[in-house]
Each structure stands twice: as C-alpha cells, then as structure tokens.
N, C-alpha and C positions, 0 to 999 in steps of 0.2 A: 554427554552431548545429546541433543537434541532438535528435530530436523521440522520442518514446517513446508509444506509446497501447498500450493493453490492454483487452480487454472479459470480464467473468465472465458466467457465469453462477451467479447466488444459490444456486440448488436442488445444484450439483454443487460448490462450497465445503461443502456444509451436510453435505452424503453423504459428504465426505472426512471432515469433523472428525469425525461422527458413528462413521463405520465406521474410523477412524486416530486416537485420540485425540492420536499422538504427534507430528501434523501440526502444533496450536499450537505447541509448544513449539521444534519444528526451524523455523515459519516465520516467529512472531510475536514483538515482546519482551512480558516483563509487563505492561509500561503498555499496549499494543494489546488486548492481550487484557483487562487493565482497563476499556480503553474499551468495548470493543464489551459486555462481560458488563454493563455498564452499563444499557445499551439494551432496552428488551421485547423488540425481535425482533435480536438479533444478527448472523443471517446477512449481511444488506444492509450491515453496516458489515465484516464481516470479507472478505468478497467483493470490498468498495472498498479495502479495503488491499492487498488481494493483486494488485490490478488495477493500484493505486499500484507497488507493490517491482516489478512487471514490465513497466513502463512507463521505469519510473527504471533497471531495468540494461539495458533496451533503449535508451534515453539517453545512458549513459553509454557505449557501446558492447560492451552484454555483456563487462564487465570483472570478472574473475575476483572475486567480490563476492556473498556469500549472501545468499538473500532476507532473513535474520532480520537481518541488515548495514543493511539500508535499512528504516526505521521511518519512519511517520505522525504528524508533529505534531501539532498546531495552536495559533494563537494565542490570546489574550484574546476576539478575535473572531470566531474560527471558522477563520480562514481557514488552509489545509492547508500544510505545509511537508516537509523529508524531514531527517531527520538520516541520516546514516552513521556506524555505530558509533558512535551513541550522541551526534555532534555533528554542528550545523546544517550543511547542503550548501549552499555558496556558488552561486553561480550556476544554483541549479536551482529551476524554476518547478512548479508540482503544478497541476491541477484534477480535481475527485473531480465523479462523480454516480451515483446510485443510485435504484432504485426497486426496487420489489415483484422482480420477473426479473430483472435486470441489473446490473451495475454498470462505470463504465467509469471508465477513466484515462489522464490525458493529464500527461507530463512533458516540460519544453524545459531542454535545456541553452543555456544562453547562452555565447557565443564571451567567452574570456576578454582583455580589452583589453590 
C-alpha cells in the first residue's frame, strides 16, 4: 500500500494561473477546468485538484506520469475518483478537502491481490 498527501495553498494556485495563463492548459484537462469555472470562486476547487494530481503521483511512486495525466473525477454522488489519461485508476482511493486558505489531498494506492 501506498499513501500520497499534498497540501496547497488557494492564494498561490490563484497567483500562478493569474500571472501563467498557460499553467491550466499544461496542468488541467478541459473537463477540470470546466468544473472549477463552474464555481463562483474557483480557486479552492482548482487548488484541490492540484493537491489531488500531487498526491496521486506521489502514490504511485513519482512514476514518469504528467500532472495533466491524472484528472478529478467524480461520481453521481460527489464522491472524487482519479482517472489516468483519461481512464478510471484501479486501485486508487482519493479524498479532497478545501476551505477559504487551503486545500489538501490524500491518495492510497492499494496493494494489488
């Protein structure tokens, strides 16, 4: 098993995209950035993604795998998931939290039986 956590901060996500517009494009897919543009305040969900993709290749073992590779699902219910390139990650567990400041991320790989 293996564990991945990551912590942002909101304010210096907001300062990259602001000041690198080309920072979505190289980090997020369309659908994330879909989602978050969604949102009145943005930052806090794109903060939690980022927290996500660096959680999950900390996971995975920093395995040659770009952040814009690992995407933010979620289900009917809410509940967060990972795809790689585009398809569901077997064995990998997400949980997202966020507030005003922060945002953090926790990813487990489970031992494959």
């Amino acid at each position: 098993m293996e564990i991945g956590l990551d912590i942002v901060e909101v304010h210096r996500i907001r300062r990259i995209i602001r000041r690198t517009p080309g920072f979505l494009a190289r980090v997020f897919t369309k659908d994330e950035i879909a989602y978050c543009c969604d949102h009145k305040d943005p930052w806090p969900h794109y903060a939690v993604r980022f927290a996500a993709k660096e959680a999950v290749w900390k996971a995975l073992g920093q395995e040659r795998i770009a952040l814009k590779d690992i995407s933010v699902d979620r289900d009917s219910r809410g509940k967060p998931s990972v795809l790689i390139k585009g398809r569901r990650a077997r064995g990998l567990k997400l949980s997202l939290s966020h507030g005003e400041d922060y945002a953090v991320a926790v990813a487990l790989k489970e031992d494959q039986a």
